[in-house]
Structures are given as C-alpha cells and as structure tokens.
TISE-203759 format. One record per residue (C-alpha): residue number from 1; x, y, z. Coordinates in steps of 0.05 Angstrom, whole numbers, plus 32768, in hexadecimal, padded with zeros to 4 digits. Example, Ala and Ser with C-alpha at 12.3 -4.5 7.8 and 13.67 -1.06 7.14 Angstrom:
[site 1 [80F6 7FA6 809C]]
[site 2 [8111 7FEB 808F]]
END
This chain:
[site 1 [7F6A 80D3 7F5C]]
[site 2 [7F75 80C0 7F16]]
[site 3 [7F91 8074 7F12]]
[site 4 [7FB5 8060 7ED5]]
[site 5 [7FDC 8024 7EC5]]
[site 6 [7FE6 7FFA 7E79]]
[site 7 [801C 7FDC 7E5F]]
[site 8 [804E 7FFF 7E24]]
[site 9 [8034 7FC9 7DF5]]
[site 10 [7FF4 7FE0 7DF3]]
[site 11 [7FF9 802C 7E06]]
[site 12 [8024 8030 7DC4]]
[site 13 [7FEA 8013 7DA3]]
[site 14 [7FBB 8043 7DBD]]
[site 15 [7FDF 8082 7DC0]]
[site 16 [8013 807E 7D83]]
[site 17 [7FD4 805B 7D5A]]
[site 18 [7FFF 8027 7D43]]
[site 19 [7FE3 7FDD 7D33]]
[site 20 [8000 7FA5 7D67]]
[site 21 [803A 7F93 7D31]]
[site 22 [8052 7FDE 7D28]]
[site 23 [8052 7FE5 7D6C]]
[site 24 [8077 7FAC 7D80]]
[site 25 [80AA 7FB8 7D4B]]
[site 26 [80AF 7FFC 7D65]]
[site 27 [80B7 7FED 7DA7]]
[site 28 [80ED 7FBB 7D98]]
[site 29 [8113 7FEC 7D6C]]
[site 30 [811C 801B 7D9E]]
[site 31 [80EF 804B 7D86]]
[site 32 [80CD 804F 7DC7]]
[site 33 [80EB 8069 7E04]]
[site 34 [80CD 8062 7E4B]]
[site 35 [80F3 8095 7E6D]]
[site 36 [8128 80A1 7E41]]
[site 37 [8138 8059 7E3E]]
[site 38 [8123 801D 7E05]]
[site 39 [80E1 8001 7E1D]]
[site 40 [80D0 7FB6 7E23]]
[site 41 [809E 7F9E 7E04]]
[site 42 [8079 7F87 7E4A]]
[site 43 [808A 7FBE 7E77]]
[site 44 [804A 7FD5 7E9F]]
[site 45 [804E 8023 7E9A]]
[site 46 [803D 8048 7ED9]]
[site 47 [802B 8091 7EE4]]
[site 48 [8070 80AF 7EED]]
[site 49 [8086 8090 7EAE]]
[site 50 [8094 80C1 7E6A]]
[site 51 [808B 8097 7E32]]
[site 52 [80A3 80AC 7DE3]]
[site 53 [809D 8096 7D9B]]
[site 54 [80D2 80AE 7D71]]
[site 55 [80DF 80ED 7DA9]]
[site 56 [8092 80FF 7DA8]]
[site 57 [8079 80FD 7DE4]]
[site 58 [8041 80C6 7DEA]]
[site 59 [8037 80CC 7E3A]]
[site 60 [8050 8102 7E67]]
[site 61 [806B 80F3 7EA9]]
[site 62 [8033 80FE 7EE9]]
[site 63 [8059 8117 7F1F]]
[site 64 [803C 80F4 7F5B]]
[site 65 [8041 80ED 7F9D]]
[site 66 [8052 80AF 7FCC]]
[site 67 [8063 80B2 8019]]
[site 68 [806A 8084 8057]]
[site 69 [8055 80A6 8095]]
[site 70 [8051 808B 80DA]]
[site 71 [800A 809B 80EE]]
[site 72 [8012 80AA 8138]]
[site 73 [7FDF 8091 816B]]
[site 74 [7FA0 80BF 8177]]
[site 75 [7FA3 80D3 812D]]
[site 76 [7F5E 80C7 8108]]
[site 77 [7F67 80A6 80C0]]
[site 78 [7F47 80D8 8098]]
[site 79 [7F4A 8117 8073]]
[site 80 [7F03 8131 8083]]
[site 81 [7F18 817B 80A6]]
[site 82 [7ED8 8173 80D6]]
[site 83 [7EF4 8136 80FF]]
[site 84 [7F31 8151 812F]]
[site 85 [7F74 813A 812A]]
[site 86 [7F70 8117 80DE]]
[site 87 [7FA1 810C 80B2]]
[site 88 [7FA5 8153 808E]]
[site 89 [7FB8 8171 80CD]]
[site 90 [7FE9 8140 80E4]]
[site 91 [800A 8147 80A0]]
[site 92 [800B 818D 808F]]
[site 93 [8020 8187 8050]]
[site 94 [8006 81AA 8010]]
[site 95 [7FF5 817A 7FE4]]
[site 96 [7FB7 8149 7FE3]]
[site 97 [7FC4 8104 7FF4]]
[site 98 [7F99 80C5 7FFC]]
[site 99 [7FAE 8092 8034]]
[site 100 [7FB2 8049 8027]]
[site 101 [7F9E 801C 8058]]
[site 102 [7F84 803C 809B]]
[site 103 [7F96 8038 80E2]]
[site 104 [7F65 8040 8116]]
[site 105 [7F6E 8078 8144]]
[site 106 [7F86 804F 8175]]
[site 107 [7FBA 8030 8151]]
[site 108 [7FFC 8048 8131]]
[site 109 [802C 8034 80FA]]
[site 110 [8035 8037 80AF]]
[site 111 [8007 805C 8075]]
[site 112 [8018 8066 803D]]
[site 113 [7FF0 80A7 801A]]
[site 114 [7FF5 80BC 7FD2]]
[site 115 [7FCF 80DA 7F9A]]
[site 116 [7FD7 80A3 7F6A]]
[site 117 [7F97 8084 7F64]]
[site 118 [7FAA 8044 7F42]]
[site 119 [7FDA 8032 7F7B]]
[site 120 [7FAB 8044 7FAB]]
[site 121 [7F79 8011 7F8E]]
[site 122 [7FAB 7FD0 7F89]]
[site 123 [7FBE 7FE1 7FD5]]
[site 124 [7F79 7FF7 7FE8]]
[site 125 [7F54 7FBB 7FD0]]
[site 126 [7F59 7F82 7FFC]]
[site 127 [7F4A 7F54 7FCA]]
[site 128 [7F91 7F59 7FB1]]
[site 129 [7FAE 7F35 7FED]]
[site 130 [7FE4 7F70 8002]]
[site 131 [8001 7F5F 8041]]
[site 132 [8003 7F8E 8074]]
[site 133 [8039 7F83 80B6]]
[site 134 [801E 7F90 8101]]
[site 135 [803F 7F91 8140]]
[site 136 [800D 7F84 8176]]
[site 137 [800D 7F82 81C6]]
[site 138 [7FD9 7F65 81E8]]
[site 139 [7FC7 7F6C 8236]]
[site 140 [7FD3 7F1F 8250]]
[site 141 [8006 7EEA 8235]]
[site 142 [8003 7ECB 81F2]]
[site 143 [7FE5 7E7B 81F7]]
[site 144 [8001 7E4E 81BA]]
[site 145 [7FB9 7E47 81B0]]
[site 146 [7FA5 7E8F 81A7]]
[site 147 [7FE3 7E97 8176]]
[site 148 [7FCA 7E5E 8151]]
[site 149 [7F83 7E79 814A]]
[site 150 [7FA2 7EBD 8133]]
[site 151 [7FC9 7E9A 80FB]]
[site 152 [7F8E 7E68 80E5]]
[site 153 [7F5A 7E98 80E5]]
[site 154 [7F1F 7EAF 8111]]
[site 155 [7ED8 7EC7 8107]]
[site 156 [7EC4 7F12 8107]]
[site 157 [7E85 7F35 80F5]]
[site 158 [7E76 7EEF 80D8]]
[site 159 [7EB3 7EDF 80B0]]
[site 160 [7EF0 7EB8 80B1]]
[site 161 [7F2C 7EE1 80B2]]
[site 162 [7F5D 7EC7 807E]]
[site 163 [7F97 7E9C 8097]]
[site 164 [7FD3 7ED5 80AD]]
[site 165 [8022 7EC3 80C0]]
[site 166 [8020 7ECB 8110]]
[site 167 [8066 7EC9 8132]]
[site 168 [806A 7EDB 817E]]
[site 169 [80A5 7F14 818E]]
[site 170 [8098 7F1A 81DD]]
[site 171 [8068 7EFB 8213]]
[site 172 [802E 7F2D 8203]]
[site 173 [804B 7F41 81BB]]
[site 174 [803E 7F1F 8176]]
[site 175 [804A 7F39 812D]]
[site 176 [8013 7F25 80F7]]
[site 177 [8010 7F26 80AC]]
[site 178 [7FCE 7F32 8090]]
[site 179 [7FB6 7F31 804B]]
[site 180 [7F72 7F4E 8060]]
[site 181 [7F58 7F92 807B]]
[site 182 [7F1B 7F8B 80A2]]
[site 183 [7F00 7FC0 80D5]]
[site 184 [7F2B 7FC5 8113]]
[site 185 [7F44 7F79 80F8]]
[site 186 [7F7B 7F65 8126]]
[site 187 [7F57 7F89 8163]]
[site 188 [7F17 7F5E 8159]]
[site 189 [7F3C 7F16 8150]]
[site 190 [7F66 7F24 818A]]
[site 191 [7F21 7F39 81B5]]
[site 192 [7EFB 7EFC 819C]]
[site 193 [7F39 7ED4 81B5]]
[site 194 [7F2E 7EF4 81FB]]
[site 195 [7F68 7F2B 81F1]]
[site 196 [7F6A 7F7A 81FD]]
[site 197 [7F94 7F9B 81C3]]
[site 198 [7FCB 7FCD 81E9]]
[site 199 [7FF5 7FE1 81B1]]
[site 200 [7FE7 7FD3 8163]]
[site 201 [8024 7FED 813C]]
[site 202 [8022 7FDF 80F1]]
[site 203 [8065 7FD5 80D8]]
[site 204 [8067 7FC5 8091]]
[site 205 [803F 7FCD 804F]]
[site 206 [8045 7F9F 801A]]
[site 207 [8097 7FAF 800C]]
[site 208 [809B 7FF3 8033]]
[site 209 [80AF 7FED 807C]]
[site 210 [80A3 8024 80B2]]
[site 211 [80F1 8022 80BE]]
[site 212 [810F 805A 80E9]]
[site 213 [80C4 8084 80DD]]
[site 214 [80B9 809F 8124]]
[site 215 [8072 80B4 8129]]
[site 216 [8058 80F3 8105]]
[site 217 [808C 80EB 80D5]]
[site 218 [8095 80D3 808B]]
[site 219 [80BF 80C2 8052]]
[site 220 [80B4 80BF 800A]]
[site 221 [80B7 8084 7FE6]]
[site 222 [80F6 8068 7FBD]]
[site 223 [80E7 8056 7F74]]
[site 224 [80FA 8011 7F85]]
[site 225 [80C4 800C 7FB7]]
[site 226 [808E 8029 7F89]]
[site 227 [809B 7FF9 7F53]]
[site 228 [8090 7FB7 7F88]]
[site 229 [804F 7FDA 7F91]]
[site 230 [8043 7FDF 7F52]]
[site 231 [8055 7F99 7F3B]]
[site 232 [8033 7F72 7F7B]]
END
C-alpha cells in the first residue's frame, strides 16, 4: 500500500518547483485547481485528489478503494489463503484490500478494508486515539461496579487500559468506546472483572457506523465519510 498525504501549499512547491511566494500567489490566483475547483491554500490533499497548475496536471487522481463490511462471526481477520474461512473468501471480490482494525473470530461487526495505505496507518495506529464502538453481552448481570471499572480502566497483560465511555443498554448488555486496540481487549477486561463475553458486536469506526450492514455484507464509503477519516 502506497500512503500519501501533503498539503497543496507545499505539493505546489514540490511538484510545480515554485518558491513558497509563487506558490502561494498561485494558489490564491486560482491558478491551481484541486479537482477542478480553486484550491486553498491549507487544504490537505488526499489520494483521490487531481491537482493542476495552469491545466497541467501536477497530481493525477488514485482511484482507491474504501468499504464497510460487517465481518460475520466465525470469519478469521486475515487475508493469508492457508487459514480457512479469512477474509478473501468471505469477500470475494477482485481487488486487494487491507482491513483496518480486526475482529477476533469470535466476534462480529464493522471493518473497514482499503488499499489506501495512508488511511490505513492513521486508523491502524492506536496511538492516534480512533475510537472504535462495541456492543457487548456478557453471561451474568452488569454490577455498577463492574461498569465503573470498564470505564476507568483495568489491567491486562500488565497495562492499564485507557479510560473508555461505558453506558449500560440491557441487564447483561453495555456499549463501550475505546480509543485503544489491544489483543482480544474488551474480552480480557470483562474476564478479569469475573465476566464471560457472549456476543461482541462492533458497531462503529471513528465516523462510519455499521448501519443497516447485515453480516457478510458491505458498502462503500461516501466521500463525506472518507474526508472525517482523513481529517481526525
């Protein structure tokens, strides 16, 4: 995956070899066009962008590809042909995408998959604090104490989870907000609480929700929706 991001400022500068005062002056003249419109001065280019000086073409739009799919339960989170039931097989589709954020087998819910590699690594990388949605059921009731320790954080392969929004739906039934992706997270805070995961459904990315997805199915993203992603 090839990742690219920059802002016009600067890819003017670079590609149309301009000094930072001709390209500013150019950019504010109109002379540029992101997509057939006037650029601004700090508008973060992405990919799918086509970018031109004076009608030469300075960047030409990657087509790429972006998808929410509702991974179903018993599907493996990986493209490697020798495991059963992985993600190229439940997909069927032609081209190559990556997915963003995994799902253990046992669970179900949102990916999102592309071939963008940039936007794979500002979703991938848990350091940029992307929340992530999860509806979970649990085999016993819910204490106020239990929901408390969810939301403040508990210890896991010797680490403090990082404080998550908690909000109880049903007896057995909470949603959680993390900002983190550990291994098997949310099923190893809930054990060390003295719980037995049943159902782990994730139900939002960042600004993309599952929606009407029923499993095995997916959508492709809106260009509203890949901008947020871009811009979080």
């Amino acid at each position: 995956m090839k990742a690219f991001t920059s802002s016009l400022q600067y890819f003017v500068v670079q590609k149309g070899r301009l000094s930072n005062k001709e390209a500013v002056q150019a950019i504010l003249s109109g002379r540029v066009r992101v997509n057939g419109q006037k650029g601004q001065l700090q508008q973060t280019l992405v990919p799918a962008d086509e970018v031109t000086l004076d009608s030469q073409v300075l960047k030409a739009s990657q087509a790429f590809l972006y998808l929410a799919y509702y991974k179903p339960r018993g599907v493996e989170s990986t493209l490697n042909p020798s495991i059963d039931n992985n993600l190229a097989q439940a997909l069927a589709i032609q081209e190559r995408v990556f997915p963003i954020g995994r799902l253990d087998k046992e669970s179900e819910g949102l990916m999102l998959l592309t071939n963008d590699g940039h936007l794979y690594s500002r979703i991938a990388n848990a350091d940029q604090h992307q929340e992530k949605e999860y509806l979970v059921t649990v085999d016993k009731p819910l204490t106020p104490e239990a929901l408390a320790h969810l939301a403040g954080g508990v210890v896991i392969m010797g680490q403090m989870t990082r404080p998550a929004q908690v909000n109880q739906v049903e007896e057995k039934t909470f949603s959680i907000v993390l900002t983190q992706g550990l291994n098997r997270q949310i099923r190893r805070m809930c054990f060390k609480l003295g719980y037995e995961v049943e159902c782990l459904v994730r139900v939002r990315m960042v600004n993309v929700e599952v929606g009407d997805l029923q499993p095995g199915q997916w959508r492709t993203l809106g260009e509203k929706e890949v901008g947020v992603l871009y811009s979080e």
